[in-house]
Every structure is written in C-alpha cells, then in structure tokens.
N, C-alpha and C positions, 0 to 999 in steps of 0.2 A: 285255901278258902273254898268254903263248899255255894260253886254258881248257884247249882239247881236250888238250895235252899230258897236264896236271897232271890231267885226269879220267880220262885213259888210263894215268896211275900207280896214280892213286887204285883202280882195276879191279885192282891189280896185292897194292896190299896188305890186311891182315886188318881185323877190325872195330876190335881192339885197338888197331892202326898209327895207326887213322883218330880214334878215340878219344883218343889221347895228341896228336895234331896238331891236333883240336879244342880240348883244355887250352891248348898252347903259345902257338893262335892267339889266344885268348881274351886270356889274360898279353900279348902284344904288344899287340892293342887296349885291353888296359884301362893302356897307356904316356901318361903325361899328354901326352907330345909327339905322337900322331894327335891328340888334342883341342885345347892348343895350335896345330897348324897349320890346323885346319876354322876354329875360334873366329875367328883373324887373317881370315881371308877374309870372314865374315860382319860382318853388321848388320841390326838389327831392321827389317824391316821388305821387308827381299829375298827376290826371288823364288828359290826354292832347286827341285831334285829331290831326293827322296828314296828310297832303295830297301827296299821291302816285303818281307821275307825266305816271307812266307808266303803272300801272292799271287804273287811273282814279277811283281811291277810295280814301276813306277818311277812316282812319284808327283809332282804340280805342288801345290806350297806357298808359302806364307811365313811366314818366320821372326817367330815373336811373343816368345819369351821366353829367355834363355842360364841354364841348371843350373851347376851345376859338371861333372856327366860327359856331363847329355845336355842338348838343345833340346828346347823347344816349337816344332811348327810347325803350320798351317790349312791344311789341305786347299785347296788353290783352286777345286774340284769338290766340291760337300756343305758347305764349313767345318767341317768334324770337324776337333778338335783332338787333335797326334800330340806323342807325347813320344818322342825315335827318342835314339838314339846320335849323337855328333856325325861319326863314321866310317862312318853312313848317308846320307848328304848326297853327292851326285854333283857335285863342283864342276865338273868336268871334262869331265863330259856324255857319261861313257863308255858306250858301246853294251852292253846288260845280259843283250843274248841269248848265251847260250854255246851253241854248235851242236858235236857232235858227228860226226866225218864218220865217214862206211863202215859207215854205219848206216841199216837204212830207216826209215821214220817220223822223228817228231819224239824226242830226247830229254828227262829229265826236268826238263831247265833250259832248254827251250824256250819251251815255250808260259805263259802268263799268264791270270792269270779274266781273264773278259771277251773274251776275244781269241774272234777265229771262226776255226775251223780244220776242216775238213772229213775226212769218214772212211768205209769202205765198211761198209755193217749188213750184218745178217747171212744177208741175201737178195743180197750184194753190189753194192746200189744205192748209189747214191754218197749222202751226206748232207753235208752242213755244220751246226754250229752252236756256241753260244757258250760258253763254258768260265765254270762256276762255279764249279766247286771244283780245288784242286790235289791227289791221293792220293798216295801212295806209290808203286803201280804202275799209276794208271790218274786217268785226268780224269773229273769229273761236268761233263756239258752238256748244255744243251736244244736240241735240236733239231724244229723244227715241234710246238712245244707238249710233247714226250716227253721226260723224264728219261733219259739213256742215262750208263752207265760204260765210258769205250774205255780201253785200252792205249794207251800214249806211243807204241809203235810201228806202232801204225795210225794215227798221227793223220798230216796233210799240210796246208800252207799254202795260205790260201784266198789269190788275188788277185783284188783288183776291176780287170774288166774295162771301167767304167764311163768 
C-alpha cells in the first residue's frame, strides 16, 4: 500500500472528509472477520509485534491471553501488560515508517519516542537527541541534558557511523 499517496489525498480533503473516513474505518475494524483472521494466526504464548498508535512504535511481545475483540499481550522489554486490538498485531512485519517525499525534514508519521534524530538550534549548530514525546506539530526531546520542542520539519535522521 503506497502511504504517501493516501496522505497526499488526505492534504487534499476537509476536516469533515477526514472525520467521516475515520467513522467508516472504525466500522470496517470493528468487522469480526480482521479478528477472526489475527485470532487464526495466533497462540498463547507467541512472539507477536504490536503497533503503538501514540508512540508510533512497534512493539516486541507475547501473546498471554485471547478477549473476544481484543488480546492481552507483555511487553518483552519492561513486561508491562497491553490489551491492543487484535488488528494491532503486525503479522506481517510490515515496515511502519510512512515517509513522505518532496518534503524537508521528517514528517509526522516518521519519527517514534525514543528514536534519535538530529536537528539545527537556534544558533544553527547542529544537535541530536532523543524523542520523547510525539505533538501535534512538533517532538519533545532531550538533548545534552535540555528539554527542546522541534518542528517535524527540522528534524533529520541520525546514522551511526560506528
């Protein structure tokens, strides 16, 4: 499925547009046959990914317990226990970053907490550092100890060079 197209629509329509295509999408996922097909695939006690809608991360668990609409699953990192949708389970291990092209910086469905991603202050030195929160129009991350708010489109991907 090609993101960037569907988000280069999504730019195209109203709030309302977007609003009623939220409704729609909801009624399709809440169709017992997405759950029916996750359900089949699984078994207690499997290593699962799950996707975080509010970190924007993709999560390493296992599956401890089957609902009727949703799972239980454990963190593999911490053991926090998650009760997700069974239509948040990445069977497929599909790639969760949507990149947007002809665009500078990162967009909003790029980056994840936790991730390091570098970006110029406002003396234009270059910085890096780690993404804790996700906003609306802008990431909290610390950098050398300092709370900083960037804009998605100052932000740029850090690679280790190591």
């Amino acid at each position: 499925m090609k993101y960037e197209d569907i988000l280069a629509a999504f730019q195209q329509a109203s709030g309302f547009d977007l609003y009623r295509l939220r409704a729609m999408l909801d009624r399709v996922l809440d169709d017992p046959k997405w759950i029916v097909a996750v359900r089949q695939s699984l078994h207690i006690g499997q290593q699962v990914a799950y996707f975080d809608p509010a970190t924007y991360q993709q999560h390493e668990s296992t599956v401890v317990e089957f609902r009727r609409k949703e799972v239980v699953v454990r963190q593999l990192t911490g053991g926090q226990y998650w009760v997700i949708p069974y239509t948040g389970i990445n069977l497929d291990g599909v790639d969760i970053k949507i990149r947007e092209s002809g665009r500078p910086g990162q967009s909003r469905h790029e980056p994840s907490a936790g991730e390091t991603v570098g970006f110029l202050d406002h003396e234009q030195r270059q910085r890096q550092g780690q993404i804790v929160r996700l906003n609306d129009k802008t990431v909290t991350l610390i950098s050398d100890g300092q709370k900083w708010r960037v804009s998605y489109n100052y932000l740029h991907h850090v690679f280790d060079a190591g």
